[in-house]
Steps between C-alpha positions, in 0.01 A plus 500: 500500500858556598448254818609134351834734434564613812411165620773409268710713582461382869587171427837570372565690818411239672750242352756789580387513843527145484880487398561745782559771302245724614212539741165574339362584796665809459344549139435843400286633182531816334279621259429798312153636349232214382718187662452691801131295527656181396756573820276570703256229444764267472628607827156433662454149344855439621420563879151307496677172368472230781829337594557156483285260693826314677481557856768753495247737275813576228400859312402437108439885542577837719800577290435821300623727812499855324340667225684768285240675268562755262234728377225207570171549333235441706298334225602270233271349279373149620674497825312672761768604825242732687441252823929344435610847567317476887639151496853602429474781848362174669817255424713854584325534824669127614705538814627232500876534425526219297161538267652876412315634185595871341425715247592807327312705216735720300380761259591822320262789631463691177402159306210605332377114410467497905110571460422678809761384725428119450791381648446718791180336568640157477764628751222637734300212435783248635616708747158564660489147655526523910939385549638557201767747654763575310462169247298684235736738375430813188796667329411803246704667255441784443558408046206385218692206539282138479582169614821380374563877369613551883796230482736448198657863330273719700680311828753807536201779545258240715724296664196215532777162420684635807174576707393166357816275613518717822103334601633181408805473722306583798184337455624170322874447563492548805224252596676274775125399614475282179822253456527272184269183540414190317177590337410150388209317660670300775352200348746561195798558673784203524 
């Protein structure tokens, strides 16, 4: 499974986040077609991860703060997202400012590998939880377009990398709610 990777992958932004030259709470994941699971149950591990038992309850988790998917398929062999998708409206219906969680699902209308409106139902399916307001976001093309099909050479006609960057300024760069923070145990620091 593509966890240990992303777990990986996590570590190395943490030793960025580390040197101060980033803040992974502001971590963002974008994935197109089949990773689309592996986001998205990624995601939920990510938010369920206790912090650090050192009295000042230092996050090991609650980083991934938005979800880009592209064409996601809503079933992927071995990795079963049917109960993550309700989860991901739940960490989306957060009020608190600080614990801020969005998504978007982009896909081309005419894409005939979209077996009967898939990602629509994923949309619907996150979206239906009770205070998700305007955190669970769909964008439609109206191409065939799939997944990373949307971005790239077909940009000029879709205009999804500018849609994309657009979500990302104003729902991660703009987090003031969430400033950079040791995220070693206490225990560990000097």
């Amino acid at each position: 499974c593509a966890l240990p990777i992303l777990e990986a992958v996590k570590a190395f932004i943490f030793e960025k986040h580390m040197d101060e030259q980033l803040n992974m709470n502001k971590t963002a994941i974008i994935a197109p077609e089949m990773s689309a699971a592996v986001a998205i149950l990624y995601t939920i591990r990510d938010w369920k991860k206790p912090p650090h038992d050192d009295g000042l309850r230092t996050p090991r988790g609650q980083d991934i703060r938005s979800l880009l998917l592209l064409s996601p398929e809503s079933k992927t062999k071995g990795l079963n997202i049917g109960a993550s998708i309700t989860d991901i409206g739940k960490l989306a219906a957060n009020t608190l400012p600080a614990m801020s969680f969005s998504t978007v699902f982009f896909y081309g209308a005419a894409d005939k590998k979209d077996k009967r409106g898939g990602t629509k139902r994923m949309y619907s399916k996150a979206a239906g939880v009770k205070g998700v307001k305007k955190n669970v976001l769909l964008q439609a093309y109206p191409f065939k377009y799939r997944g990373v099909e949307l971005i790239g050479r077909n940009n000029a006609r879709t205009r999804c990398e500018e849609q994309m960057l657009g979500f990302l300024d104003g729902r991660l760069k703009k987090l003031t709610q969430t400033p950079w923070k040791d995220r070693r145990s206490a225990f560990n620091r000097n």
